[in-house]
N, C-alpha and C positions, 0 to 999 in steps of 0.2 A: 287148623281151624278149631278142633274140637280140645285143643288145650288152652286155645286159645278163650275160648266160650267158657270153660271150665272156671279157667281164672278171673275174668267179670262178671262171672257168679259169684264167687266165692268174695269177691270185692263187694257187690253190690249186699248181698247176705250179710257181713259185716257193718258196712255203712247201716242196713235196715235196723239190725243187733244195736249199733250206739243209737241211732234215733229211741229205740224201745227203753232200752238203759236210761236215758234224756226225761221219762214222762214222771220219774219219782223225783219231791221236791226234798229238800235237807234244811231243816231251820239254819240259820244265818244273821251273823250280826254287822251290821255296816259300821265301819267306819269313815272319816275323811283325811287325805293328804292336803296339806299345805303350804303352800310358798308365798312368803313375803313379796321376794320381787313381783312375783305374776302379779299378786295383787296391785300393786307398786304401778306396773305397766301399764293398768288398764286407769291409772287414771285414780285408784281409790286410796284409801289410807288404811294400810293395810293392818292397824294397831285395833281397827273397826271392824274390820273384817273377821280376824281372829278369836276378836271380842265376843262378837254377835254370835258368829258360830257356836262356840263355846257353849252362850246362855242360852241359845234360842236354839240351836239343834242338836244340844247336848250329846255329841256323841262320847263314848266311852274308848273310844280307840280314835289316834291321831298321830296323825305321820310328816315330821315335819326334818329337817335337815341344817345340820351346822357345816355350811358351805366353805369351805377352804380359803375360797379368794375374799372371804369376807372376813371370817377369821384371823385370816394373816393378810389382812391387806399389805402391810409394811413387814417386810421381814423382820421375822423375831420378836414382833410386839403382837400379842394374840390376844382380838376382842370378842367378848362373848356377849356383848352387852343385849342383841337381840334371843340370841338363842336362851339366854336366863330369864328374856321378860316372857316368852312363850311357855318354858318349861314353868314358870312360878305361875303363868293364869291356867298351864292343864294340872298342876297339882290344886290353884284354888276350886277349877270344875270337875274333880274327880275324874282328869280324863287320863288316860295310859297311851303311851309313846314312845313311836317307835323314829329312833335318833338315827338318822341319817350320817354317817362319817366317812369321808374319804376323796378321791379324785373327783368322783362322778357324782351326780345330788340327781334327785327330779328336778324335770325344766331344762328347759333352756338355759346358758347355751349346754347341755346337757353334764360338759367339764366343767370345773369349778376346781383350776388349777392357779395359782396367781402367774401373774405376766412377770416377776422378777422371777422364778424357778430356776431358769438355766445361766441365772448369774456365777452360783458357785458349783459349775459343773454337774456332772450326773451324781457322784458321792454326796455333794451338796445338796441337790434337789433330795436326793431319797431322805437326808438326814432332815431338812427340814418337813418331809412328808410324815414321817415318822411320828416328830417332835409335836405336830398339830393332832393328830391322831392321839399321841400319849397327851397332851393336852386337855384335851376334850372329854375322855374316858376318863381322868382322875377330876375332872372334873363334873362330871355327872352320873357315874356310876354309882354313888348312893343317894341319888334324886329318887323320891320317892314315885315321881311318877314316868320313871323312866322303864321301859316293860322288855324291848329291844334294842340290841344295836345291829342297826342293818347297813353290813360294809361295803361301800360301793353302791352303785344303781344299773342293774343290769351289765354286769363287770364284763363278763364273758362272751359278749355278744357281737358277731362276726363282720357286721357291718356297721360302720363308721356316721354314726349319727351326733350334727352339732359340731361345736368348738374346741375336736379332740387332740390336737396334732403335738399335744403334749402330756397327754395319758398313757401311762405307763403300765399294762395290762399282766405283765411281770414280776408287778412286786404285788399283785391282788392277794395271793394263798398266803404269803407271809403277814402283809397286813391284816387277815382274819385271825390266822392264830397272837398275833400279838396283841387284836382287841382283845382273844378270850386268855391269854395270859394274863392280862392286869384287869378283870375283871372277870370271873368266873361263876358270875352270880346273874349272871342275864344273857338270854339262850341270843346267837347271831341268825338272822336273816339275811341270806343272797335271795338277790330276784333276776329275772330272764323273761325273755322276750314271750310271749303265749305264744306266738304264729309264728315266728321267724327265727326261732332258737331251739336248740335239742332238750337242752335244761339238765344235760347230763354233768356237766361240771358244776355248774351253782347247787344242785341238790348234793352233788358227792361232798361240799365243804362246807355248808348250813349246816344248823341246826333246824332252824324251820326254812321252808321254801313260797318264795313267794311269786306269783306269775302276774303279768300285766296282759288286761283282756280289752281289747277295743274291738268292735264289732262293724263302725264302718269308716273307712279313712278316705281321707279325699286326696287324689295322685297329683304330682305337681302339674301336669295339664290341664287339672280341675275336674279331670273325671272322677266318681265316686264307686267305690269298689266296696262290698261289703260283706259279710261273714255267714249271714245268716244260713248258710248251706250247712254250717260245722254245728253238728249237734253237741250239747253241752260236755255229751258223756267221754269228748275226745280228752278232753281236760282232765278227767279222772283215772281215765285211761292210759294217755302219759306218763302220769304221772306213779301207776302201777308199774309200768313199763321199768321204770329207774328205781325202783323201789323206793317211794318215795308216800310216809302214812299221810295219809288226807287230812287228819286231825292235824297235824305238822305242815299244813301247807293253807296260804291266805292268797287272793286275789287282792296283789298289791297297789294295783290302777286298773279299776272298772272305770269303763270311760261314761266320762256324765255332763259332758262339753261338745263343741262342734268341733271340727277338726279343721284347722288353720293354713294355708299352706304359705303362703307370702303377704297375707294379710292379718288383721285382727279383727277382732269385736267391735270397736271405735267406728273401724271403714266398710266392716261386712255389714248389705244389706241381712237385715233381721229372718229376712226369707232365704237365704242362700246359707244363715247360719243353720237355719234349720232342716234341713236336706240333710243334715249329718246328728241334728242332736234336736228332739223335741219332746214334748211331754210323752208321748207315746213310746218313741226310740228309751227315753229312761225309763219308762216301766217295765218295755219290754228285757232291758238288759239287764234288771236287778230281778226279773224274774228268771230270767237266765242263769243268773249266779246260783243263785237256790237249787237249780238243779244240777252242780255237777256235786257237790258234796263237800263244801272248803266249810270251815266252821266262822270265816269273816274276809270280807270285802270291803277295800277301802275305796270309796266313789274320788274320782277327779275330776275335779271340775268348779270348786266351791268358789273361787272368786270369779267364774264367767255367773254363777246364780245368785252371785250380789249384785255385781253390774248388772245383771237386766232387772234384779227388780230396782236399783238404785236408776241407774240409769235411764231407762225402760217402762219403770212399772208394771214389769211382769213379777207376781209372785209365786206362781206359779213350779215354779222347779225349788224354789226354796222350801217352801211348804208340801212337794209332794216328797222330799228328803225329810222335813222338821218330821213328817206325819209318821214316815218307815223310820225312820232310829229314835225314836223315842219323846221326841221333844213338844209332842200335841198330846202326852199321852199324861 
């Protein structure tokens, strides 16, 4: 009993220690992630959304993905047509980008592997996995506004989330060094799980580290489970833990949306979206970010905060984002 006692001291002393660690803020720059289709799905035009963004909440950091099954839709014929019209309006709004390449993208359905792959076997699939990859990189590695390539999306991560059953977890280490072989001039970001991942293999093959923070998720029962018990400084601390510098490490999905679980935006009452995501829950989590010491955070969520003020006429989340990154100022 009394080693026992000992040891939930020593626990709880700790826990006390990151809360205390928790109360210093660290200036921080927001960025936004973006995806076409999301936009796409909810009903908007997402050539508008990209747009708007851009002018109206000017952020200087933006994270968008050149999706596989999009790119090579048709074997061997590789279209770039959307990813050149985004990269040319973040070069016309001075914004820097971080280029999504490989099996996995943000979003749903989280693979982003084409449905003809296993036409010409395993050697086939990898050559054509390659070929889009070396693609991609000879084609935007001297875009002026390209800042990262971040290989994969949460590569390493243990459990099977989304439309995977043909991601190839294997060839991840080799496809890193082969973006930084053909192009040596722009540093590679892996990202991993915040909460559900060790983060020790993504940090050992980065060059920067990026982590994804959501603070309350809704379980497929519909029960809502939430974070706030974890004090900011766990994240700091972590990331000490893998030797991992903090100036080298970004919050690559702050969550700034409701959490979905077999529905959308379209069909969720407006009240049940916001149990998980409201003006308060963003203040609260971008106040969060600041305290673990990352030097930028890119919010998710930008086209549920055009849909409600388009859809909606709430502006309220667009403008409490335009007002934090710069775009009221």
């Amino acid at each position: 009993m009394k080693y026992i006692i000992i040891f939930f001291t020593i626990i709880l002393l700790f826990y006390v220690s990151l809360w205390v660690a928790s109360r210093k803020t660290y200036p921080i720059k927001f960025g936004i992630s973006f995806n076409h289709n999301h936009a796409e799905s909810m009903g908007l035009d997402w050539r508008e959304v990209y747009t708007d963004m851009l002018e109206e909440l000017k952020p200087e950091y933006i994270r968008i993905a050149a999706m596989w099954s999009e790119v090579e839709r048709e074997k061997g014929v590789y279209d770039f047509e959307k990813v050149d019209w985004m990269m040319q309006k973040a070069q016309e709004n001075n914004a820097k980008v971080v280029l999504v390449v490989g099996q996995k993208a943000p979003r749903w359905p989280e693979c982003h592997v084409p449905g003809w792959i296993n036409d010409d076997g395993e050697t086939g699939a990898r050559e054509h996995l390659f070929g889009y990859i070396e693609q991609t990189v000879n084609r935007y590695k001297d875009n002026s506004a390209l800042e990262f390539w971040q290989v994969e999306n949460e590569p390493f991560i243990k459990f099977r989330f989304g439309e995977c059953s043909k991601y190839r977890e294997d060839y991840v280490v080799e496809e890193i060094q082969f973006v930084r072989d053909r192009d040596a001039n722009h540093p590679i970001i892996l990202t991993d799980s915040g909460e559900l991942s060790s983060w020790r293999k993504a940090i050992k093959y980065a060059d920067y580290f990026g982590t994804t923070l959501y603070r309350v998720v809704r379980q497929p029962d519909g029960g809502i489970f939430d974070y706030d018990w974890m004090p900011p400084a766990v994240y700091r601390f972590k990331a000490m833990l893998w030797g991992q510098e903090i100036d080298k490490m970004f919050v690559s999905e702050l969550q700034a949306e409701p959490w979905f679980v077999s529905s959308n935006a379209a069909d969720t009452p407006i009240e049940i979206q916001e149990q998980t995501m409201n003006p308060t829950r963003l203040r609260e989590h971008m106040d969060y970010v600041e305290k673990i010491g990352v030097p930028r955070a890119y919010l998710w969520g930008v086209e549920w905060w055009y849909w409600v003020k388009e859809a909606r006429g709430d502006s309220r989340y667009w403008n409490m984002v335009k007002n934090e990154i710069g775009g009221a100022k």
